[in-house]
N, C-alpha and C positions, 0 to 999 in steps of 0.2 A: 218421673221417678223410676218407671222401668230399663234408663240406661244408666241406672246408677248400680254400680256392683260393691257391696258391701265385703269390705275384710277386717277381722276380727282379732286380735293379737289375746290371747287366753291366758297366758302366763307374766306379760309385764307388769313388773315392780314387784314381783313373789316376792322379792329381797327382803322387800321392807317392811315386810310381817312378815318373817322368818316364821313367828309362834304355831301362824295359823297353817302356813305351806310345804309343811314337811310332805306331805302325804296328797295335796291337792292341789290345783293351778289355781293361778288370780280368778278366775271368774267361775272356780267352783263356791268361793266363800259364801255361807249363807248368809242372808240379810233378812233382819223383818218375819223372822219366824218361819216362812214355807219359800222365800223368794233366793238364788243364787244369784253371785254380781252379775253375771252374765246376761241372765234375765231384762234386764233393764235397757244392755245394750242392743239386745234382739230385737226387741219392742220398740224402742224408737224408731228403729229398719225397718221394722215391720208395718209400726202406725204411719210411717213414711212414704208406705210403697213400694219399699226394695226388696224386691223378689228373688235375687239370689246372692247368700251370703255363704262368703269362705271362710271358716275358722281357723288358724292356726294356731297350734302345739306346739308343747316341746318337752315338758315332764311329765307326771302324775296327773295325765290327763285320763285315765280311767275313768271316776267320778263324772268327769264332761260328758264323757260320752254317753253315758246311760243316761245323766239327764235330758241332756239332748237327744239321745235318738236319733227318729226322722225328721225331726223338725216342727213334726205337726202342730203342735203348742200354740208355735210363731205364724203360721202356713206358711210356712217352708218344703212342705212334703209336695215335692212334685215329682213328677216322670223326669222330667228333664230340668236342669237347672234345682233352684232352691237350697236346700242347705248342705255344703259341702262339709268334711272336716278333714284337714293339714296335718297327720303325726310327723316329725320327723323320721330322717332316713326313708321316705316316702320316696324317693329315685333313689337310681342304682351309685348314681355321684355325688348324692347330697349326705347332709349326717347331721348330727348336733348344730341347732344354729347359730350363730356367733352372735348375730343381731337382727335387727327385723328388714335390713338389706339382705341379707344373708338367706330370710325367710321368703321374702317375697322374692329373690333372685330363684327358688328351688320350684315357684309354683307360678313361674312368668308362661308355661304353656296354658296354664288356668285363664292366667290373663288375658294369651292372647285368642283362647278361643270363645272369651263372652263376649255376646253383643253391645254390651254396653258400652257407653260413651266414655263416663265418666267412674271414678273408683272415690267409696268414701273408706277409710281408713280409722279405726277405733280401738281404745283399751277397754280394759274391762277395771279400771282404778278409781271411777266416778260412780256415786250414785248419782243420775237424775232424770229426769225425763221430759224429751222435746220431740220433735219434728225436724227432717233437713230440705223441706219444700225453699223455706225461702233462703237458704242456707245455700243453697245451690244455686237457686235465683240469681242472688246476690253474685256469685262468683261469677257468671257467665256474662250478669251485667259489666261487672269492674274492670272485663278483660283479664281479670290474674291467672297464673298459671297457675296456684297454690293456692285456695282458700284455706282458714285454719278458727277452729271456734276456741274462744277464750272468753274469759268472762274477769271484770275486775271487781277484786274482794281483799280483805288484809289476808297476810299472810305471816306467822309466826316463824322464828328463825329454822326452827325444826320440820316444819310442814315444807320447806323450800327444797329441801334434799330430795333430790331425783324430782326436781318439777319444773318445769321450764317459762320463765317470765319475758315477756315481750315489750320491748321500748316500740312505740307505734309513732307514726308520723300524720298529720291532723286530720289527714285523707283513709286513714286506717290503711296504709299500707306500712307494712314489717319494717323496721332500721336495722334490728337486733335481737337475738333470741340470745336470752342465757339461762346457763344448765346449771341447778343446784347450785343459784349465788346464796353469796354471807347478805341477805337482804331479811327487814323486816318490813311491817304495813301494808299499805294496800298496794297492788300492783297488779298488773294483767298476766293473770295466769292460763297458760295453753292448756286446753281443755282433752288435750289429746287426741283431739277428731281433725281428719285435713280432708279437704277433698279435690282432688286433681282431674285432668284428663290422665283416659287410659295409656294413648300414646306417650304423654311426656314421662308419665310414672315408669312404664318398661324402659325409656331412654336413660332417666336416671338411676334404677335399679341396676343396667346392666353396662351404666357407665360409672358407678359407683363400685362396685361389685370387681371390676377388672383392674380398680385402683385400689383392692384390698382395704375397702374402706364399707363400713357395716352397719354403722349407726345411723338410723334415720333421723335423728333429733339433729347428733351434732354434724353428718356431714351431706344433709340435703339442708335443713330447714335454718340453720346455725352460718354454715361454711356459702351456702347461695344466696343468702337474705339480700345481698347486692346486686347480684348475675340476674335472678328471677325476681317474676312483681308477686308476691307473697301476701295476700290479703287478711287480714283479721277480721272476723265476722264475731260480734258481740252477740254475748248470752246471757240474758237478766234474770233468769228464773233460778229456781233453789238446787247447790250444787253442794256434795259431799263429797270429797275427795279424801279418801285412805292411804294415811302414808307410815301409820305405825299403827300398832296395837290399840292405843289409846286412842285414836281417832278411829276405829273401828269398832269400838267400844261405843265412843259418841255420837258417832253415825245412825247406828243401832237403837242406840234412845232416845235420840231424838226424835224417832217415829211414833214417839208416846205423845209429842204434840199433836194435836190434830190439824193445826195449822198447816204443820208440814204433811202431814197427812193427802191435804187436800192438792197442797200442790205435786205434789208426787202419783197420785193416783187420781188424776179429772177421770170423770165419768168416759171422756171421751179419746183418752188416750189411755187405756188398761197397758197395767203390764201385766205379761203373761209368763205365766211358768209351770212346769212339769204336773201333772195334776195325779196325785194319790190313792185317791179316792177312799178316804178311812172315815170313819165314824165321827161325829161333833166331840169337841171336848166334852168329859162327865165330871158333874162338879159333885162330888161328897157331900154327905151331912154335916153338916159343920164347917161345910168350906167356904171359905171368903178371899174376891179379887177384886180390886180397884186398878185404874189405871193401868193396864196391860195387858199386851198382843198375844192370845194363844193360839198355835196352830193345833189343826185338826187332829184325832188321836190323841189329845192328853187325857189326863187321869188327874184330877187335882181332889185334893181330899185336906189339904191345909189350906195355907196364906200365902198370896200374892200377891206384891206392892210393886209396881213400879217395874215391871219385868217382863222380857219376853222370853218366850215360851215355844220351841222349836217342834215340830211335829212329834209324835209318841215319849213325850216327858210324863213322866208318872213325880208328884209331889206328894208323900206320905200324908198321914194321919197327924197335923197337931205341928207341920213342917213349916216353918216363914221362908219363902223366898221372896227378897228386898232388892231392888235397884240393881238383879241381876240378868243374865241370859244365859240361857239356859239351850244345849243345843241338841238334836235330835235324839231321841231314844235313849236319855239321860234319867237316870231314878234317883229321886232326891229320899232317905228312909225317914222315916218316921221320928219325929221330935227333935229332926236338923236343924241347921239357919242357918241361911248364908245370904249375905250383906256384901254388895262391888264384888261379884263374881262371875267370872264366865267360865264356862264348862262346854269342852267340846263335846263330839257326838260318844256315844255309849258311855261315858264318865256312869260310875256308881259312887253316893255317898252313902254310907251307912247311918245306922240310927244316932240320934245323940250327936252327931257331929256341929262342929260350928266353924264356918269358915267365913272372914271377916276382911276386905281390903278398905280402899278409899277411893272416894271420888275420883282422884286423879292416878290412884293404881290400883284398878282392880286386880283379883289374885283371877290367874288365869291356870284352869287343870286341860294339862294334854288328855286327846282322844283316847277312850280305852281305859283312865285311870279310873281304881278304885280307893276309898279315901272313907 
């Protein structure tokens, strides 16, 4: 696993939770109360072996960086090698990236001076958690030039948009990649992990690149599915994919199963993240929580049903919070209720408030509001 070199894409699919990415990249989003998406992708790299990973930028990547750091978290913090990070306009000829050709065309000296063999390639739009031992295995066995992890699960018409499904041939090798069909039900959906050798990756980068062509989906993995033998390596374990608001929502609470729980976090594969070091939650006189995830630094002195609870949330005196989330450093006042809500980071609600959505649409308050 140490000629495996990890690259990290931070910012795909912002698009598609607009609500949340005004101000933050894809894999700044928090999850599960103290965890970023990012988090999750680290750590399978990490619980995997792969010692040095490159992250690449492109907006509102402020927030990443501080959490990230050096790395250390992941052990990443080495002398040499270990956790790089990609802003754009990072050369003197590069700029805004057009696509993730475009991004890996600008950091091909990255590429070519790591020792590693092989390159895995990742989003940050899944929650899950795995290993790429035999992931890699597999690829070296089958001969392909392209392995790619997918997993088959249904898919609702809307969850399809910016997501790529794979017609497979009985040998699991690729026939057809398609990008955001009009499809419903179950289907193999790419998982957004590939992993190649280093040599053919810079060949196609920078013969992609000279054909003014920029999309790694539709014009390596989509437009070669013929020319190259493109492998599909299956993934059975528990996979969250965020493609809107409302799935980031249910992502979120479904962490209140424990089930999920379990498979998300074995003993033996931790994910790791940024570590704070604040105080246990304090519960009040009079306070009462069932069923939900508080991070460290709250202040609870009301009611808590069903709800997660993001680092320094203070919940008043006599306060319900219901089947919401609640995000960092957020103050709920005294004698509120809110019911299907989520609230970004420093949101103030005053006393007496009541804020009320639905199961299938909670009300969402931008960062910063006071209400």
């Amino acid at each position: 696993m140490k000629n495996l070199l990890g690259i990290v894409f931070s910012n795909s699919h912002k698009h598609i939770i607009s609500e949340l990415t005004p101000n933050r990249c894809m894999g700044s989003l928090p999850v599960g109360g103290r965890y970023r998406l990012i988090d999750f992708v680290l750590s399978t790299l990490a619980n995997s072996g792969v010692e040095d990973v490159g992250v690449i930028t492109q907006t509102n990547y402020q927030s990443l960086m501080e959490h990230l750091g050096n790395g250390r978290e992941w052990d990443l913090s080495r002398k040499s090698g270990g956790l790089v990070i990609f802003p754009p306009f990072s050369r003197t000829e590069s700029g805004m990236y057009r696509g993730r050709i475009d991004a890996l065309y600008s950091i091909l000296g990255y590429l070519r001076s790591s020792p590693a063999t092989h390159v895995i390639i990742c989003d940050c739009d899944m929650i899950f958690n795995t290993t790429y031992e035999d992931m890699l295995l597999s690829h070296i066995d089958s001969g392909a030039d392209i392995t790619i992890l997918y997993k088959k699960m249904p898919l609702e018409a809307d969850a399809a948009k910016d997501a790529c499904v794979l017609s497979l041939a009985e040998d699991g090798r690729v026939q057809d990649v398609m990008i955001s069909p009009p499809v419903a039900g179950e289907h193999n959906l790419y998982l957004n992990i590939m992993i190649t050798s280093k040599s053919l990756l810079e060949y196609l980068v920078s013969s992609c690149y000279s054909h003014n062509q920029y999309s790694l989906a539709r014009d390596i993995l989509q437009a070669k599915a013929g020319q190259y033998h493109i492998h599909a390596y299956e993934y059975t374990g528990y996979v969250s994919r965020l493609y809107s608001l409302q799935s980031y929502y249910n992502a979120n609470m479904a962490l209140l199963d424990p089930q999920v729980r379990r498979q998300l976090f074995p003993r033996e594969m931790p994910i790791y993240t940024r570590v704070r070091d604040e105080a246990p939650v304090r519960y009040g006189l009079g306070s009462n929580v069932s069923n939900s995830l508080l991070a460290d630094g709250c202040v609870v002195e009301g009611e808590v049903e069903n709800s997660i609870l993001f680092r320094g949330v203070t919940v008043g005196k006599k306060a319900k919070v219901k089947n919401s989330i609640i995000m960092q450093d957020t103050v709920i006042g005294e004698n509120s209720q809110l019911e299907w809500v989520m609230t970004d980071k420093n949101v103030t609600v005053r006393e007496g408030r009541m804020l009320t959505g639905f199961r299938t649409y909670p009300i969402y308050i931008a960062k910063g509001s006071v209400i």
